[in-house]
N, C-alpha and C positions, 0 to 999 in steps of 0.2 A: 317386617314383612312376614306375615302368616303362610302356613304350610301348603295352606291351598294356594295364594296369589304365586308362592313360589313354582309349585308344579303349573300353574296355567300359563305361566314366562318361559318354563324350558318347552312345554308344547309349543309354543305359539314360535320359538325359536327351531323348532325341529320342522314346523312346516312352512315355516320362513324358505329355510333352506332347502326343502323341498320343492319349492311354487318355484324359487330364484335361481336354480342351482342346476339347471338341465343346459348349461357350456360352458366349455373348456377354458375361455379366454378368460385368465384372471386379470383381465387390464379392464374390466368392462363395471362398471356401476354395481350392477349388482352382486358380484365377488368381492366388492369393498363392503357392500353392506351384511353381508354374510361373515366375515371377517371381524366386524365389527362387534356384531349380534353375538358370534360363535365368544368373543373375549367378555361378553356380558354375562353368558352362560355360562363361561369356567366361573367365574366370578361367585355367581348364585350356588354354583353346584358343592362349591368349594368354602361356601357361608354357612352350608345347612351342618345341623350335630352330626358328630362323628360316630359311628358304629365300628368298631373296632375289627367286629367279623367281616364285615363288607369291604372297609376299606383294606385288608390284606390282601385282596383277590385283585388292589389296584397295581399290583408292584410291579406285574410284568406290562401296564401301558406307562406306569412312571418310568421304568426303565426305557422303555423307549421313547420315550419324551425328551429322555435326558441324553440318550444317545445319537437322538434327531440332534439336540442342538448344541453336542459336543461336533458331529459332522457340521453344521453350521458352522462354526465358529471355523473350523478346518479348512474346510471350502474356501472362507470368507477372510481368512488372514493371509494379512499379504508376504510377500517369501523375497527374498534378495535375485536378482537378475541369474547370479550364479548357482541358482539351489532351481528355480524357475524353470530355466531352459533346457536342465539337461532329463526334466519328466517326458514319460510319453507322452505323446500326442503336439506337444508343444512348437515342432522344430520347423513346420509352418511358419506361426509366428517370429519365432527367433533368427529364421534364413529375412523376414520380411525386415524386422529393425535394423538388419547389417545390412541388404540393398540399400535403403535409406541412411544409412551412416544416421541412426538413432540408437544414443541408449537407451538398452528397455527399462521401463522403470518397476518397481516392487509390482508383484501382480500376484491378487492370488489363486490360487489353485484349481478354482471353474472358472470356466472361461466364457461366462456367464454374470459376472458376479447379483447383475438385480434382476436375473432371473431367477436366483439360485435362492434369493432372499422374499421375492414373489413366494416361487414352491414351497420356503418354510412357512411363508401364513397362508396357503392354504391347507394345511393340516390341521388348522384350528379348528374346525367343522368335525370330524372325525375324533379327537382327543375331547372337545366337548360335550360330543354327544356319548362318548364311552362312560365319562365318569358321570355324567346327568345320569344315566340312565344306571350303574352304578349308587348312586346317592339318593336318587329321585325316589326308592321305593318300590314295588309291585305294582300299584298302583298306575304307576306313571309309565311301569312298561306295558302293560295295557292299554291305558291311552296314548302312546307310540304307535304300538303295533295297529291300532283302529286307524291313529292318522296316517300312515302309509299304506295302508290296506285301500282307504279313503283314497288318498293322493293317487296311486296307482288307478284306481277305478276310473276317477276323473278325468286322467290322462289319456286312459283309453276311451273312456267315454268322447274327449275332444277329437281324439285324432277318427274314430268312427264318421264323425261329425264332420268331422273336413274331408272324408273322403266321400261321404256322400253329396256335399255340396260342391265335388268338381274341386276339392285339391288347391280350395286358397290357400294363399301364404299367413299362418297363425298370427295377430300380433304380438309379438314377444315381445323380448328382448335380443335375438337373435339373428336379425335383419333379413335377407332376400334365400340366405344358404339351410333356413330349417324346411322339412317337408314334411307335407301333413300327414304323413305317419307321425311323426317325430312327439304327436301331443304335447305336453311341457317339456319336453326336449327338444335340442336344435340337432341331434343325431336320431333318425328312427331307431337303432340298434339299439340304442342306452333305455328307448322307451321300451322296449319290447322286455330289454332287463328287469324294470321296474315291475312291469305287466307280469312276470312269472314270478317274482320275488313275492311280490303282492300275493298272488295264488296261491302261496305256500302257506305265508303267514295269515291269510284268510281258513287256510286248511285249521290252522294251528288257533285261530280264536273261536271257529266253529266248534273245536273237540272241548277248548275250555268252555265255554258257552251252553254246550250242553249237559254236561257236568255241571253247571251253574245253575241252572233254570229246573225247575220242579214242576212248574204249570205246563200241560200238555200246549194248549193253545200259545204259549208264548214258545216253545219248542216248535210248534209246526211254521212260528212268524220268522223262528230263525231258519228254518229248514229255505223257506221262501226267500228270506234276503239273501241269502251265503250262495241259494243256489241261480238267482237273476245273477250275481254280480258272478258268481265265476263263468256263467256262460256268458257275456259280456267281454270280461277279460280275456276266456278261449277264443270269441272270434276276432278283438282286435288283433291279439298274437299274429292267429293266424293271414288274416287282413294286411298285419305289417310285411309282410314277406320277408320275413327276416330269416338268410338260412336257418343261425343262429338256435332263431326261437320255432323254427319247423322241428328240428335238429333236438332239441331239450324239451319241448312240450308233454310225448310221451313220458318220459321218463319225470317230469314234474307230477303229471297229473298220477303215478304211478306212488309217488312219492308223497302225495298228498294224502289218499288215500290210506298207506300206513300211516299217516300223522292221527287223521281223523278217527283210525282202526284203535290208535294207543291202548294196543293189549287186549282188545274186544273180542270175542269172538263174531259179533257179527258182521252178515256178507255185506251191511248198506254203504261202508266206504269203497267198496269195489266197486259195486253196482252203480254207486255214483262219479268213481273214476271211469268204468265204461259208459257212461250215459256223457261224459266230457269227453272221452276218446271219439265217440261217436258225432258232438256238436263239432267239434273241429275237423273232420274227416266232411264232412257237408258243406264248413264255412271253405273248406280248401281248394271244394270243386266245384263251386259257386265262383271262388275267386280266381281260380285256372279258366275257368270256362267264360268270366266277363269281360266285353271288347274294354270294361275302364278301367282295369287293373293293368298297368303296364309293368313291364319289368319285373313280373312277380318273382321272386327267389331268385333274382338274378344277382350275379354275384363283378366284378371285373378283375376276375382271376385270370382271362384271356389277353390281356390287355399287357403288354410288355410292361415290363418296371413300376404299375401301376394294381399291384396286387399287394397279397398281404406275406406270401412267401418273398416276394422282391423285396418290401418292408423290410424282415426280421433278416433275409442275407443284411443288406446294408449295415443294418443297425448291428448285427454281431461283428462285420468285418471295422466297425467303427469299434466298436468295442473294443477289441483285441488291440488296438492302436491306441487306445489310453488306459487299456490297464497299467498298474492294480489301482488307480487312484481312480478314475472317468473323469469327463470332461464336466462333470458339476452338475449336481440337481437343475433343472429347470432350460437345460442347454441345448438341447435337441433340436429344438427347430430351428437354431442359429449354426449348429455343426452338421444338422444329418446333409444337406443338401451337396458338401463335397463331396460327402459317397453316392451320389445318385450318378445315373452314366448320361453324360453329356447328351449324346445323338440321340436321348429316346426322353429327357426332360422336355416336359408341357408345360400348360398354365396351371395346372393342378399343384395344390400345395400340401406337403406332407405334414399336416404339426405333429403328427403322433406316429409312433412304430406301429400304431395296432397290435402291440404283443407288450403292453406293462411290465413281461417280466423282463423282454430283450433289451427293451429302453431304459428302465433300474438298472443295467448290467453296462448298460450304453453312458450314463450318467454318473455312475455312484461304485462302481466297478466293484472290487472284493468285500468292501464297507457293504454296501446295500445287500448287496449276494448273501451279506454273512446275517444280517437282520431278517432276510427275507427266511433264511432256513429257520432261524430259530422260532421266529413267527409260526411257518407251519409247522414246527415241532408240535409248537403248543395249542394248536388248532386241533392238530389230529389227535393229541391226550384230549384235549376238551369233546371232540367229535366222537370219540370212544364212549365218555362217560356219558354224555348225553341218549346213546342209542344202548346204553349196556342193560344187562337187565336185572342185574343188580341195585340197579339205583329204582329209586320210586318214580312211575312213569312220567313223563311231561311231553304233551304236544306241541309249547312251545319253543322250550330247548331244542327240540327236534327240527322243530320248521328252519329256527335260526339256524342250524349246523349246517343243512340241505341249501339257503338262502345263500349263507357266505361262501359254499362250495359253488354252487352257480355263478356269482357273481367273478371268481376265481377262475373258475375254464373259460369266461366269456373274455378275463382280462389273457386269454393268452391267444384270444384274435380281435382283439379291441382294446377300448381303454375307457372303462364304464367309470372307474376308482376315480376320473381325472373331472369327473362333476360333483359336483358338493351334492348333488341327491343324492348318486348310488353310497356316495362315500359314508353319508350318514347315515343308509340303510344299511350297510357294511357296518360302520361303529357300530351301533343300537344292534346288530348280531352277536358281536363281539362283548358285547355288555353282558347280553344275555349268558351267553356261555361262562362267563369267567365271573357272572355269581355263587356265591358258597348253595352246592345244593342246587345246581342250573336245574337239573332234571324234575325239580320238587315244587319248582312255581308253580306248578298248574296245581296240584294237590292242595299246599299253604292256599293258596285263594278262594280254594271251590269248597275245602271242608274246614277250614279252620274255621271260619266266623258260625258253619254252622254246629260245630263238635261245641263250640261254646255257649251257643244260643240254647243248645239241648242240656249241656252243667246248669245252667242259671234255672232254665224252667223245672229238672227233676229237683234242685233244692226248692225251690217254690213248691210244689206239691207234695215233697213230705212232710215241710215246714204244717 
């Protein structure tokens, strides 16, 4: 397999999970074929020649690869009745086998177990698209970042589309529970993530793009696409009524604008972060003021036990009751429900804390806790070097650092990470950053080929 066939299999495998990957249920069809694809993909990523430089910068996702499936194995081995019983959280269970005059048999350690074996493959999506993207070349993170730029556009472009037509039910995959905000999501919230992710890394292939391009008239076609699609993406945002994304929009498009500025002195990335503060400040009171907008920014924080502050008490007072071990990757929705309060449970179902980090804590207790700090250690070294100015500038390292901090605050009233979209928009950040020289991609693409195109022609003309 040639070089090219090989990069158009990891694209076609990052938009796979893309188009498939907008819910949570990993029992559903398409999380198997994601899954599947995602073990195709290590496969290829892990075929191609070794660069020795490159693959150093993979040690900190192999380490956790490995430490994933040392807690696998953890979780998942079984323990004698006597070592069992006397863990937190357990003595539920163990009061239940002695009313029953049953011996308990080996059990191990989640209380979950094929849940717990579910959540390790869905990681697959995320570790394949690190090292793809890793292995794949510069190349191919540019056709990454185009197809999520793309994807996101489209999403929004759908969900416009349904709400202009009266708010059909999308056909997904999804069934009766997606809303047409939701575009290739079966959660609006998680689309609106994509929608400002999208924005950033569209900030981010604009600044490359123009650095790229030399013809005035192919500069003015890009001024034209970048600036139809971001006002597109500001008014679904806004459209979605997502506090969320009311709440982070400013500060994106604020933030996009330094990307696209990378170092410049001129006023046109501001000028066009205010000409987007302005589209959305119009799409907002259009959309306050239309009788078909319901519920706009409404939230069900009112709503006794069914908010997202009730969420995260539960899930921490669960917590604290199976520390230091949790009750196991993938367990939540089979434990949270004993901590909800009887007289104020509904039909409504919780499968998630809305708070990623409460539910890790909830799940995977001092183990997870202790992965999750050293993760952000190494985000916030990478997030430094990225904006320092020491290094040589890049608009795309930057969009990535800004992308995976978004998606980061949105997991601490949600849980975007729990779809194989954001997740791979999350990896493919995370790629970006923890290449040798993150800050330098933009530079190596836009002048290398031509610093060399101008050696070859002055040897020619003194020749």
């Amino acid at each position: 397999m040639n070089r090219n066939s090989q990069l158009g299999l990891m694209a076609l495998f990052v938009v796979a999970c893309m188009l498939l990957g907008g819910a949570t249920r990993l029992s559903t069809i398409p999380w198997l074929i994601i899954e599947i694809v995602s073990i195709g993909a290590l496969a290829i990523a892990f075929a191609r020649p070794h660069n020795v430089r490159m693959i150093s910068k993979e040690r900190w996702a192999r380490r956790l690869a490995t430490a994933l499936a040392i807690l696998l194995i953890v979780y998942l081995a079984p323990l004698p009745p006597s070592i069992w019983g006397i863990l937190p959280g357990r003595g539920g269970a163990t009061k239940t086998y002695a009313l029953l005059n049953i011996s308990p048999p080996w059990l191990p350690i989640s209380m979950t177990p094929a849940a717990t074996l579910s959540s390790a493959l869905a990681t697959l999506p995320f570790f394949a698209t690190f090292f793809t993207i890793i292995r794949g070349g510069h190349r191919f993170i540019i056709a990454t970042a185009i197809a999520i730029v793309s994807v996101g556009l489209l999403s929004a472009i759908y969900a416009l589309l349904e709400l202009m037509t009266g708010g059909r039910k999308n056909p997904r995959f999804y069934g009766e529970g997606s809303s047409p905000e939701g575009g290739f999501f079966a959660n609006s919230n998680h689309n609106v993530t994509l929608m400002l992710v999208a924005l950033i890394l569209a900030a981010g292939l604009f600044a490359w793009l123009r650095v790229e391009s030399r013809d005035k008239s192919v500069r003015g076609g890009i001024y034209s696409v970048f600036g139809l699609a971001g006002s597109t993406l500001i008014l679904a945002i806004v459209l979605n009524g997502s506090v969320f994304g009311l709440l982070l929009l400013l500060p994106v498009l604020l933030a996009s604008a330094l990307i696209v500025r990378n170092g410049e002195a001129s006023a046109k990335p501001l000028l066009v972060a205010l000409g987007g503060v302005a589209v959305a400040l119009v799409a907002g009171v259009l959309a306050l003021t239309s009788p078909k907008v319901e519920d706009f920014a409404q939230t069900k924080r009112s709503v006794p036990g069914l908010n997202r502050v009730a969420f995260a008490e539960n899930t921490l007072r669960g917590a604290a009751d199976f520390l230091p071990l949790g009750s196991g990757p993938g367990s939540f929705q089979t434990i949270y429900p004993s901590y909800e309060t009887p007289s104020i449970v509904t039909d409504v179902f919780v499968n998630h804390a809305h708070n990623d980090y409460a539910e890790l804590v909830f799940e995977t207790g001092l183990a997870g806790s202790t992965l999750l700090v050293a993760f952000l250690a190494w985000w916030v070294f990478r997030f430094r070097e990225a904006w320092s100015r020491k290094m040589p500038r890049s608009a795309l390292s930057r969009a990535a650092s800004i992308s995976t901090a978004l998606i980061m605050i949105h997991s601490m009233v949600d849980y975007p990470l729990r779809t194989a979209t954001i997740m791979v928009v999350f990896a493919f950040c995370c790629g970006i950053l923890a290449l040798p020289q993150a800050a330098d991609i933009n530079l190596r693409l836009s002048e290398g080929p031509i610093r060399a195109h101008r050696r070859r022609r002055t040897r020619h003309i003194s020749a």
